[in-house]
C-alpha positions as CSV (number, residue, x, y, z in Angstrom):
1,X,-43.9,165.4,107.4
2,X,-45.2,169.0,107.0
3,X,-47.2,169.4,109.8
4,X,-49.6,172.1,108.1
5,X,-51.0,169.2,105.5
6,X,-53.0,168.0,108.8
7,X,-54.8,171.5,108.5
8,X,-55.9,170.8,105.3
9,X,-59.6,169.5,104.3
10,X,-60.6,167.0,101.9
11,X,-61.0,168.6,98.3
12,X,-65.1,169.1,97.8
13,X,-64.8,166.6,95.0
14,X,-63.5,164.1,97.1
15,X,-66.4,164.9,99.7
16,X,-68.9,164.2,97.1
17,X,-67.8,160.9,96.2
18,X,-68.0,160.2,99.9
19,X,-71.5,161.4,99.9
20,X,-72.2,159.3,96.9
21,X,-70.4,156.4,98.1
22,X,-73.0,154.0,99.3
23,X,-76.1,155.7,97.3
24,X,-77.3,153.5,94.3
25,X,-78.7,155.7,91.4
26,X,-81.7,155.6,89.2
27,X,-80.0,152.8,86.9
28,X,-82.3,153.4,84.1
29,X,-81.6,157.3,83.4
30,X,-78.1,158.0,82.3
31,X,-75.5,159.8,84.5
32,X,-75.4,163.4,83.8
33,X,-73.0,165.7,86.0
34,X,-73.2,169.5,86.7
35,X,-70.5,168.9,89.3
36,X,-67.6,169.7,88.3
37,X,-66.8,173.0,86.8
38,X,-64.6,171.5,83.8
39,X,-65.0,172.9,79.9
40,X,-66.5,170.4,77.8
41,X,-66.9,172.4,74.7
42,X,-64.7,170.6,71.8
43,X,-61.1,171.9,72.1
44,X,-60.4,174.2,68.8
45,X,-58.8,172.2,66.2
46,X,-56.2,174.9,65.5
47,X,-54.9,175.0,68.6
48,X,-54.4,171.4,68.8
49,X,-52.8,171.7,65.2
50,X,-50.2,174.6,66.9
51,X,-49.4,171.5,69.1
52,X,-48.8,169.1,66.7
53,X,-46.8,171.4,64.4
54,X,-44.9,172.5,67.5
55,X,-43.3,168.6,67.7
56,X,-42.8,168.3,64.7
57,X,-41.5,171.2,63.1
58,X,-38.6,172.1,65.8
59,X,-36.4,169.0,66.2
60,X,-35.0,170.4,69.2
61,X,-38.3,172.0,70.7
62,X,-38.5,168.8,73.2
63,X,-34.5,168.1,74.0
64,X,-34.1,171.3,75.6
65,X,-35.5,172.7,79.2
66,X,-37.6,175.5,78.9
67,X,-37.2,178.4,80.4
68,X,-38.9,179.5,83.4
69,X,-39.9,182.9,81.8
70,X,-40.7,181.3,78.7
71,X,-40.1,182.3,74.9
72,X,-40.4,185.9,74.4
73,X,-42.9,185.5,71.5
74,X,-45.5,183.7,74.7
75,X,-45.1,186.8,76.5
76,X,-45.7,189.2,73.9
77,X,-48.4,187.1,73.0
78,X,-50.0,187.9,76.7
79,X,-49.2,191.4,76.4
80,X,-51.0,191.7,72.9
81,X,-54.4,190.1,74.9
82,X,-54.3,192.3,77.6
83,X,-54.1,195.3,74.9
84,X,-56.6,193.9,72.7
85,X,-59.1,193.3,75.7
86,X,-58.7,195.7,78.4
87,X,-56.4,198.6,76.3
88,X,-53.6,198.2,78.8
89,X,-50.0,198.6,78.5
90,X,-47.6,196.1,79.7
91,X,-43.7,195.1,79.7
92,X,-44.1,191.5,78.6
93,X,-40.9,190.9,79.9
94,X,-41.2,192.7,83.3
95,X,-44.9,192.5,84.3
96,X,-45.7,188.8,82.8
97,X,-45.3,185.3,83.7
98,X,-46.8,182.0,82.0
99,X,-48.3,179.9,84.6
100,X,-49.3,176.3,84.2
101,X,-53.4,177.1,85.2
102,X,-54.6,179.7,87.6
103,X,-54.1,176.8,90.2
104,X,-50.9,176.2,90.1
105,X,-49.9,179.8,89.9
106,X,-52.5,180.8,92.9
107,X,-51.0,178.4,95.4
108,X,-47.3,179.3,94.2
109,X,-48.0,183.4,94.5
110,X,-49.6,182.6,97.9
111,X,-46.2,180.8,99.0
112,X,-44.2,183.6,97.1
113,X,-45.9,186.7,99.2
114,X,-46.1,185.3,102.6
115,X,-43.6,185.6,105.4
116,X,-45.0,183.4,108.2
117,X,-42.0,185.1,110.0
118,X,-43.0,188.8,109.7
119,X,-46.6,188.9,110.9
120,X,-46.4,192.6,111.2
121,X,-47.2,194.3,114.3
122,X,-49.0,191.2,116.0
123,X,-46.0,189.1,116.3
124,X,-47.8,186.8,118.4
125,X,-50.2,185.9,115.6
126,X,-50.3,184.5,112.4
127,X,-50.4,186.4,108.8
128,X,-53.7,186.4,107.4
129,X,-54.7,185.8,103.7
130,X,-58.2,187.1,103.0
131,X,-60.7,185.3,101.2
132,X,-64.3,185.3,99.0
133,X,-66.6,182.7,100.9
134,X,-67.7,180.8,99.1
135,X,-64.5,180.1,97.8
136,X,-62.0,178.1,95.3
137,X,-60.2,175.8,97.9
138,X,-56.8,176.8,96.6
139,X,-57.0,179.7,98.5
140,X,-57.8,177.9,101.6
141,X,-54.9,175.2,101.1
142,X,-52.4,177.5,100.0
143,X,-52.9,180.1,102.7
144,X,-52.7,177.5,105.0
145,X,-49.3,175.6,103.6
146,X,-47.8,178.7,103.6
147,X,-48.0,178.9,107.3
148,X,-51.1,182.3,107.3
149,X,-54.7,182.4,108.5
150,X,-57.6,182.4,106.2
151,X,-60.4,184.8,106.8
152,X,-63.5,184.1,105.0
153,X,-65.2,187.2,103.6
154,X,-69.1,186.2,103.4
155,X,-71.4,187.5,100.1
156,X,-74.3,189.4,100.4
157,X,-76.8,187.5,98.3
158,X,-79.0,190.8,98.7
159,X,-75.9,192.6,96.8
160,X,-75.8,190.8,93.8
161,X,-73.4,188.2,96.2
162,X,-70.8,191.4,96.2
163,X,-68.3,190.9,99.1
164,X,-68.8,191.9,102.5
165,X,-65.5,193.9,102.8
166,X,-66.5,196.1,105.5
167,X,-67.1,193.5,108.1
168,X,-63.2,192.6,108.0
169,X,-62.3,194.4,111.3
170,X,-59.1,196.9,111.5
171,X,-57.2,193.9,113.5
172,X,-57.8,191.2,110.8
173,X,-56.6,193.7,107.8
174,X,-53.2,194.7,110.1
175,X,-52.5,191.5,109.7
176,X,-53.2,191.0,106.4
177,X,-50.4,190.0,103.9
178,X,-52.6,188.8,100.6
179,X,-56.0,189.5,99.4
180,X,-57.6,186.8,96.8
181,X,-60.6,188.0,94.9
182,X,-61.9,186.2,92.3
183,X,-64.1,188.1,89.7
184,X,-65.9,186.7,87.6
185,X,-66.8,184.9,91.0
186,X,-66.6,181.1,91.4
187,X,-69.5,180.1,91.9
188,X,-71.7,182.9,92.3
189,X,-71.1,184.7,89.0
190,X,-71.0,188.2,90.3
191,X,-68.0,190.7,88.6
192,X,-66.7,193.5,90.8
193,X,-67.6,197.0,90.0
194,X,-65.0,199.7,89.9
195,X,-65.9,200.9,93.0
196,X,-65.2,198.1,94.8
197,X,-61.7,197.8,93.1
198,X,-61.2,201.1,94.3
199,X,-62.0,199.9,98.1
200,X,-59.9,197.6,97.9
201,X,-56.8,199.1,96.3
202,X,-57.3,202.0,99.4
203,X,-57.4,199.2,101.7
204,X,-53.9,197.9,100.6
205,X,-52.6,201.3,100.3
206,X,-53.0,201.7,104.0
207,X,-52.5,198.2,105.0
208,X,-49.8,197.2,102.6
209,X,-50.8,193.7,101.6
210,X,-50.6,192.0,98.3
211,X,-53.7,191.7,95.7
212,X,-53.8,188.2,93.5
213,X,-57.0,188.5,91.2
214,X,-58.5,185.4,89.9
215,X,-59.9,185.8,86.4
216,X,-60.2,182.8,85.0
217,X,-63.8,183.2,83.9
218,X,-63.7,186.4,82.3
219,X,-64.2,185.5,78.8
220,X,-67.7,183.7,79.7
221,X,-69.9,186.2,80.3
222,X,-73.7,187.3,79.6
223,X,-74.1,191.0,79.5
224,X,-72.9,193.1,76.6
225,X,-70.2,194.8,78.7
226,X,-67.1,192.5,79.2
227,X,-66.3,191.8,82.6
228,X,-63.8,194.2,84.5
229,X,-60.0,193.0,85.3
230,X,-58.1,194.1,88.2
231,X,-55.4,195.6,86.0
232,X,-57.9,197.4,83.9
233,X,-59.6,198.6,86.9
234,X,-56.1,200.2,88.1
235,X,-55.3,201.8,84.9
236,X,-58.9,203.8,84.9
237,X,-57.9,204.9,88.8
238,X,-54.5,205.8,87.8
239,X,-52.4,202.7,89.3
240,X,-50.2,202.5,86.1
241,X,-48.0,200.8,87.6
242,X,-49.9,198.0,89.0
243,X,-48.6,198.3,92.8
244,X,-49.2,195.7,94.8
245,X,-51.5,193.6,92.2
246,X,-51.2,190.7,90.3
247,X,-54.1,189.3,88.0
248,X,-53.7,185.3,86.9
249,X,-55.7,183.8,84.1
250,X,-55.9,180.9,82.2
251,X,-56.7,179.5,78.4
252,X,-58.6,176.5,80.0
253,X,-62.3,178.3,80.2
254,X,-61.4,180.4,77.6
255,X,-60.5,178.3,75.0
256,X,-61.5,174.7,76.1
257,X,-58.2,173.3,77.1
258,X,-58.0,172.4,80.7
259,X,-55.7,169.9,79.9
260,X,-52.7,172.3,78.4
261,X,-52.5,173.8,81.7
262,X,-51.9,177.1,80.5
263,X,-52.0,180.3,81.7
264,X,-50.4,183.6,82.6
265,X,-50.0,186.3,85.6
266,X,-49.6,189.8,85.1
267,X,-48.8,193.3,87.4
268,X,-46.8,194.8,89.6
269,X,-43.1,194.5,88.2
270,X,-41.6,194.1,91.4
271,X,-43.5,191.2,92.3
272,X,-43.4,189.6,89.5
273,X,-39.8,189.1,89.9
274,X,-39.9,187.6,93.1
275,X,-42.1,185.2,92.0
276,X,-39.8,184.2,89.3
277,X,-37.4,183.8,91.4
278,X,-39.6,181.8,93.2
279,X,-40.5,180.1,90.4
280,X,-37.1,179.3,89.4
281,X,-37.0,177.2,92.1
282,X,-40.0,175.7,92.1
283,X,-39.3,173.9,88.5
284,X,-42.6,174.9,86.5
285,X,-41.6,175.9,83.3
286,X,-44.4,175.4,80.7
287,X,-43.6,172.9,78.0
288,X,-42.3,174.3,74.4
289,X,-45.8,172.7,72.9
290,X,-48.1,173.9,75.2
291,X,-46.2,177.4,74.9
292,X,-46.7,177.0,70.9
293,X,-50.4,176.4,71.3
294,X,-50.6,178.8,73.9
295,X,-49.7,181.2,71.5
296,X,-52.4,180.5,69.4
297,X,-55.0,180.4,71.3
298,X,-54.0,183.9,72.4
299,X,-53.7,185.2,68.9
300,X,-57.5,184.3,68.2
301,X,-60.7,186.0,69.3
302,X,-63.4,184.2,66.9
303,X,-63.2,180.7,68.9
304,X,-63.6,182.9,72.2
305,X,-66.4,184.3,70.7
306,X,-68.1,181.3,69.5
307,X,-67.1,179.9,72.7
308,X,-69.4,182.6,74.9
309,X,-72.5,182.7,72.4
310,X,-72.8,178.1,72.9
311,X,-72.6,179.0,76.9
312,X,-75.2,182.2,76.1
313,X,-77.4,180.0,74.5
314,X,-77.6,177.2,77.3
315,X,-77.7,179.4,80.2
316,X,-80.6,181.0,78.0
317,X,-82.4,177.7,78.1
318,X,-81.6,176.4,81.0
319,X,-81.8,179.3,83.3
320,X,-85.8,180.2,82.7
321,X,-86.5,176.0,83.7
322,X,-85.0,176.4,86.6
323,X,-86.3,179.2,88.2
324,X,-89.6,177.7,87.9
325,X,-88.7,175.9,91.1
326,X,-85.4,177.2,92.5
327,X,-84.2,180.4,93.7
328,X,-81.9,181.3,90.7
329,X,-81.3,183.7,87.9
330,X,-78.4,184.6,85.4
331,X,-75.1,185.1,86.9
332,X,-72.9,188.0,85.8
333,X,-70.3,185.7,84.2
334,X,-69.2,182.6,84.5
335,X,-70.4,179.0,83.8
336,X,-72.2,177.8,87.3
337,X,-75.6,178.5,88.4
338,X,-75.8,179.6,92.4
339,X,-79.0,178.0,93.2
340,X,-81.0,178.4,96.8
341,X,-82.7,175.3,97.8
342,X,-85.4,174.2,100.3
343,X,-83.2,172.5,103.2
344,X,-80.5,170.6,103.3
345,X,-77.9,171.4,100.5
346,X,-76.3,168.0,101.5
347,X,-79.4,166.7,101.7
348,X,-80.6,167.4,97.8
349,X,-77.9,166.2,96.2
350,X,-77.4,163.2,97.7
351,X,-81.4,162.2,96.6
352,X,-80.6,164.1,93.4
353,X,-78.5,161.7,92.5
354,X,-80.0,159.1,94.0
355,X,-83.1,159.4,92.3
356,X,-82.6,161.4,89.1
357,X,-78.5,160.8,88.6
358,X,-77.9,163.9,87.8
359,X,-74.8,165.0,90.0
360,X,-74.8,168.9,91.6
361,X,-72.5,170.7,93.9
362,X,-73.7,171.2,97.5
363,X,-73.0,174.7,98.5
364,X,-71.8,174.0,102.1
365,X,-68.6,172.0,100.0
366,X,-67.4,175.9,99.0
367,X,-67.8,177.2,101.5
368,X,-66.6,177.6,105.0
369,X,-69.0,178.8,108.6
370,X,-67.4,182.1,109.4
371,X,-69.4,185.2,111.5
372,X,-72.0,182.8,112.2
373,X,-73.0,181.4,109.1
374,X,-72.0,179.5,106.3
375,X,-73.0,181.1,103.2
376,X,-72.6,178.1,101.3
377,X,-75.7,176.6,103.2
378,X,-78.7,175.8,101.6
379,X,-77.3,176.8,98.1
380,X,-76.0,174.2,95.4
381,X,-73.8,174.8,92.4
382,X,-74.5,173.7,88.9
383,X,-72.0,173.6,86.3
384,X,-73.1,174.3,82.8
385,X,-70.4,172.5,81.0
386,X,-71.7,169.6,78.8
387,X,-73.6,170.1,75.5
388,X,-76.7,172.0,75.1
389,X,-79.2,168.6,75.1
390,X,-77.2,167.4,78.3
391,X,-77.8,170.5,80.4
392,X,-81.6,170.6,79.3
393,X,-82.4,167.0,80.2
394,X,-80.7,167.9,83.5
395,X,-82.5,170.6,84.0
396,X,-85.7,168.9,83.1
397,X,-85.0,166.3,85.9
398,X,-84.1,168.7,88.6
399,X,-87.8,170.1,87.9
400,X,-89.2,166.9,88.5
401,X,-87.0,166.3,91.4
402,X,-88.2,169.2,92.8
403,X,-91.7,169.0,92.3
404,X,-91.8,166.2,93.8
405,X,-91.3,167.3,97.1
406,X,-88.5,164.3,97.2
C-alpha cells in the first residue's frame, strides 16, 4: 500500500463523530447542526429541469464517454461568467477546465504540479506546498499524497484573519512548489485585498512556484463590493496572461447543488494543459447531465442573487445574538461564523451538543499547531446553512448555553 496514506489524519468530520460518540444529547430538543458547511438552500428548479431535459432530449447523451475537456458550449459557458463577473478575457478552450467540485480538482492540481523528485536546490528535502491555517484538509492530504511538505501559514485575527505571509522564511519559499489560498476564506470569511495578491504574485515571480486559488465561496458575500478573484486581481496588475495561477470554483455554494459536483478551473494556459493531460488519465470527465445543468446554472444570475440576500438576511439575524456572548462579528464572505470561545474549543462542543444538541465545529479540527500555536484553538465554526428559523433557534440555544456558564 501507499505508504503516504499513514501520513494522513482523520477528516475533522470523522473526529467529531468520535467526540460525539459516547455523549447522549438533550433528547427533548431536536438536532440542529451548524457543522458541516453543506448548502441547504432548495436547489433551483431550472437547473434540475436542464437535468432532466438533458436525459431525455439527447438519446445518445448517456451511451457515449464524455470528454475530458468537456462540450465546448460548458466552456464557453465559464468563460461568459468570468466576463460577466470579474470583466476578464479568457480562451475557453485554452485557459478552462470543468472540474467535478473544487475538491476533486484541488487534490488533482496538487498531484499535477508537484515533482517530489525536483525539490529544487535542497535536494535533500522535501517540496513544500504552502498553506492558510486554518485550513480545508484537502490541502493538507493532497500535499501530502503527492509526496511535499505542508507549511501552515497562521491568520492574524488582529488583521481581519489576513495571512501571515511574511513569517514564511526565505528557506521554506525556496522550496516552495504550490501556494493554496483560499479567498473568500474557509472558515474565517476574510477576502484578500489587492495588495496582498500583489505579494504573492512577486513571491512566485522570484520563487517560481505555482498559485491554485480556492474560490468557492465567492458568490456569498455581505458587503456591496463582490469579493476579489485571483484572476481579476492579475488582470488589474497587468498578469494577462495568468502566469503561474490557476483559480478553481464550483456551482455547489453558488447555486445549491453540492450534489452535481460541478465546477471549473481557470488560468495560466500552460498549466492548464498539463493538467489535462493529467486529467486524461485520471478518468474524471463530468457527466453529459451535469454538464447540461451546469450550463444553466452558469447562464443565470437572478437565483445567485436570491441565493446571497436568504444568507444576508440570516447572518443579519443571527450575527447580532451571537455576539451578545461570543467573540464574533460578520465575516467578509462566506457562510461560517469564526467564533472565539472561553476554553476548550473541544471542550464546548462536546457539552454543546450534549446539552443543547446543537452540533458546532471545534476550531482546533481546521486547524493544525504550527510556530507555536494553533490558531484554530479556542475558536469554533458555525455553519449557516439550514433555513432562516433553524439557524435562529440555534442561535438562541448557544446563548443559553453560554450563559450558563455550562
Amino acid at each position: 500500500m501507499n505508504s503516504r496514506l499513514s501520513l494522513l489524519q482523520p477528516y475533522p468530520f470523522e473526529r467529531l463523530r468520535q467526540l460525539f460518540a459516547e455523549v447522549t444529547p438533550n433528547a427533548a430538543l431536536p438536532h440542529i447542526s451548524l457543522g458541516m458547511g453543506e448548502p441547504k438552500h432548495p436547489t433551483p428548479a431550472f437547473i434540475q429541469q436542464a437535468m432532466i431535459d438533458s436525459v431525455f432530449s439527447t438519446p445518445s447523451g448517456l451511451a457515449s464517454y464524455p470528454a475530458t475537456t468537456g462540450e465546448p458550449a460548458l466552456r464557453a459557458a465559464f468563460a461568459r461568467w468570468l466576463n460577466l463577473r470579474y470583466q476578464l478575457s479568457v480562451n475557453p478552450v485554452t485557459q478552462t477546465l470543468p472540474v467535478n467540485g473544487s475538491r476533486e480538482a484541488l487534490f488533482a492540481l496538487t498531484q499535477t504540479v508537484i515533482d517530489a523528485g525536483s525539490p529544487g536546490r535542497a535536494k535533500d528535502l522535501k517540496p513544500v506546498v504552502v498553506c492558510p491555517n486554518p485550513f480545508y484538509q484537502i490541502y493538507e492530504g493532497a500535499a501530502l499524497l503527492a509526496g511535499a511538505e505542508p507549511y501552515f501559514v497562521p491568520t492574524d485575527a488582529a488583521r481581519n484573519f489576513a495571512q501571515d505571509w511574511d513569517c514564511v522564511p526565505h528557506e521554506v519559499w525556496e522550496r516552495t512548489q504550490l501556494l493554496v489560498v483560499c479567498s473568500p476564506a474557509n472558515p474565517t470569511g476574510a477576502v484578500m485585498p489587492l495588495s496582498e495578491w500583489e505579494k504573492l504574485f512577486a513571491l512566485s515571480d522570484r520563487y517560481g512556484f505555482v498559485i491554485a486559488s480556492d474560490e468557492c465561496y465567492s458568490e456569498i458575500y455581505f458587503r456591496e463590493q463582490a469579493p476579489l478573484g485571483g484572476l481579476e486581481a492579475a488582470a488589474r496588475l497587468g498578469r494577462l496572461d495568468f502566469r503561474n495561477l490557476v483559480s478553481l470554483t464550483s456551482l455547489s455554494k453558488r447555486s445549491n447543488v453540492p450534489g452535481m459536483r460541478s465546477g471549473f478551473c481557470a488560468g495560466d494556459a500552460s498549466i492548464i494543459r498539463q493538467f489535462l493531460l493529467y486529467r486524461t488519465y485520471h478518468g474524471c470527465a463530468m457527466s453529459p447531465v451535469v454538464q447540461a445543468a451546469s450550463i444553466a446554472a452558469w447562464g443565470d444570475e437572478q437565483h445567485v442573487v436570491d441565493n446571497r440576500a436568504m444568507y444576508r438576511s440570516k447572518f443579519a439575524q443571527v450575527t447580532p445574538m451571537l455576539a451578545k456572548v461570543l467573540d464574533v462579528s460578520l465575516p467578509d464572505a462566506g457562510f461560517y461564523l469564526w467564533a472565539k470561545v472561553q476554553g476548550s474549543d473541544v471542550d464546548f462542543a462536546r457539552r454543546l451538543y450534549a446539552l443543547y444538541n446543537v452540533t458546532v465545529l471545534p476550531g482546533s479540527y481546521l486547524s493544525r499547531a504550527s510556530l507555536g500555536f494553533n490558531p484554530g484553538d479556542h475558536r469554533i465554526r458555525m455553519a449557516l446553512v439550514a433555513e432562516t428559523t433553524e439557524c435562529v433557534q440555534a442561535a438562541q440555544r448557544i446563548v443559553e448555553f453560554v450563559k450558563s456558564g455550562f
